[in-house]
C-alpha positions as a Markdown table, in Angstrom:
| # | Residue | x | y | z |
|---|---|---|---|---|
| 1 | Unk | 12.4 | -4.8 | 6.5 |
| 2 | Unk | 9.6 | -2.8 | 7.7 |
| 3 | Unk | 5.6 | -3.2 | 7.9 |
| 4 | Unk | 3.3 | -0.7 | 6.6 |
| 5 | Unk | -0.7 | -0.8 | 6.9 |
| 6 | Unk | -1.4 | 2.0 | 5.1 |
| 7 | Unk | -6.0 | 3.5 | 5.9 |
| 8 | Unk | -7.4 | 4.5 | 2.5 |
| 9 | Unk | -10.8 | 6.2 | 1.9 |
| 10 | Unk | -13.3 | 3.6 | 1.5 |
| 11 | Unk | -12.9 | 1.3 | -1.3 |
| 12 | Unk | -15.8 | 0.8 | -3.8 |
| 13 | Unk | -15.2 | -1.8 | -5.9 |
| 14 | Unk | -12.8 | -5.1 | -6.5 |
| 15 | Unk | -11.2 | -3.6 | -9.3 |
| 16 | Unk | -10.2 | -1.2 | -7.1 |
| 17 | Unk | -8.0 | -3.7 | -5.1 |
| 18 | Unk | -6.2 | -4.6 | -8.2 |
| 19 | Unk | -5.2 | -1.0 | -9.1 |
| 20 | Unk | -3.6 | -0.9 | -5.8 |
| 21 | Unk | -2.5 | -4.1 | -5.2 |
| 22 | Unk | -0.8 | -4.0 | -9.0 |
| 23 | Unk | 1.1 | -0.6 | -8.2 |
| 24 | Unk | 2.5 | -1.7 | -5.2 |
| 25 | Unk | 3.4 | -4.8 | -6.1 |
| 26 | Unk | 5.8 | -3.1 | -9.6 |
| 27 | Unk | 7.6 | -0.7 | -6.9 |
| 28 | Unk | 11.1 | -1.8 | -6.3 |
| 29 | Unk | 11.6 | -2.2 | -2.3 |
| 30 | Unk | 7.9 | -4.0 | -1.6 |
| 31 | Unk | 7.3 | -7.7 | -1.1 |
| 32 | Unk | 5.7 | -8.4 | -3.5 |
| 33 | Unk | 4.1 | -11.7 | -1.7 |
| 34 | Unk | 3.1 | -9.6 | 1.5 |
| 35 | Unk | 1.0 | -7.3 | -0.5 |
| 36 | Unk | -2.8 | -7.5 | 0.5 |
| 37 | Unk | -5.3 | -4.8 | 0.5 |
| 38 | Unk | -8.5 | -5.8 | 2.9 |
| 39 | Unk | -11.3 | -4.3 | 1.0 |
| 40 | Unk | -14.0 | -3.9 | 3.9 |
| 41 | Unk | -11.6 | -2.3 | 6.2 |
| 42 | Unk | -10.0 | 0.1 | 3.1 |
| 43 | Unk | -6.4 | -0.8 | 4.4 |
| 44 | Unk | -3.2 | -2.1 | 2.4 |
| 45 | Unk | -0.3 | -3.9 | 4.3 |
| 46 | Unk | 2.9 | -4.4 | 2.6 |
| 47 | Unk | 6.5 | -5.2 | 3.5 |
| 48 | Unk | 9.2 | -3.2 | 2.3 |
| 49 | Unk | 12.9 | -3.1 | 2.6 |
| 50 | Unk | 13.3 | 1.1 | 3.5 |
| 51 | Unk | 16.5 | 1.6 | 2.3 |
| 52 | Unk | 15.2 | 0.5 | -1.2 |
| 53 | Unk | 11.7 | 2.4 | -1.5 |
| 54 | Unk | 10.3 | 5.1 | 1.3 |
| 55 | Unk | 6.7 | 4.5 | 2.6 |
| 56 | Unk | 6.0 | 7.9 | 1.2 |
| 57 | Unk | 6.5 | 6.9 | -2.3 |
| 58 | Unk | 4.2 | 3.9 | -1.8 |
| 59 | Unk | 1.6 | 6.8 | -0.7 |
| 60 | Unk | 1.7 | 9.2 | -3.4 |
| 61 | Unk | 1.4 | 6.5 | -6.1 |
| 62 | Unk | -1.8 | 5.3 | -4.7 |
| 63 | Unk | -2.9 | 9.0 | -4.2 |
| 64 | Unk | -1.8 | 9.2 | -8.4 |
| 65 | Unk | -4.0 | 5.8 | -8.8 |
| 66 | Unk | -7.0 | 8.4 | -7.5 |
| 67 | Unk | -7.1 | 7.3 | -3.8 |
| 68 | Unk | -6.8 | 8.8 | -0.5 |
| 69 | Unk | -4.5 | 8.3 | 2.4 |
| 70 | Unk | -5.9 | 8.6 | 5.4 |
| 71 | Unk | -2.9 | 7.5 | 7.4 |
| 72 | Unk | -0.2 | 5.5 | 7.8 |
| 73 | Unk | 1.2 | 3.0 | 10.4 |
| 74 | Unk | 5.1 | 1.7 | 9.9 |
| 75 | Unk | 6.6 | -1.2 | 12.3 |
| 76 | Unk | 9.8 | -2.4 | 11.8 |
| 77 | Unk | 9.9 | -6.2 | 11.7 |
């Protein structure tokens, strides 16, 4: 498993949180119960087991949700 906090462009609303949250959260790989997205600080942190789902993918479905990456830190746990 690895740790991913992933810096998005500030976040305007709540319902925003849920569009990202939600997308995440149906993408096979991501811990589903590790999902959180921290809406003053515009950052999602996730778990995900990398041999099942690449950060990358996680990115460009947020970035199809209408968001942007700013950038991307991965730890391995």
């Amino acid at each position: 498993m690895q740790k991913a906090t992933i810096q998005l462009e500030t976040l305007t609303c709540p319902s925003c949180i849920l569009k990202i949250e939600n997308a995440t959260k149906s993408m096979e790989g991501v811990d589903k119960d590790s999902v959180q997205v921290m809406f003053n600080s515009s950052k999602l942190k996730f778990n995900f087991d990398d041999e099942k789902v690449k950060v990358e993918e996680v990115e460009n479905a947020i970035q199809k949700l209408g968001y942007e990456v700013k950038k991307t830190q991965v730890k391995a746990m």
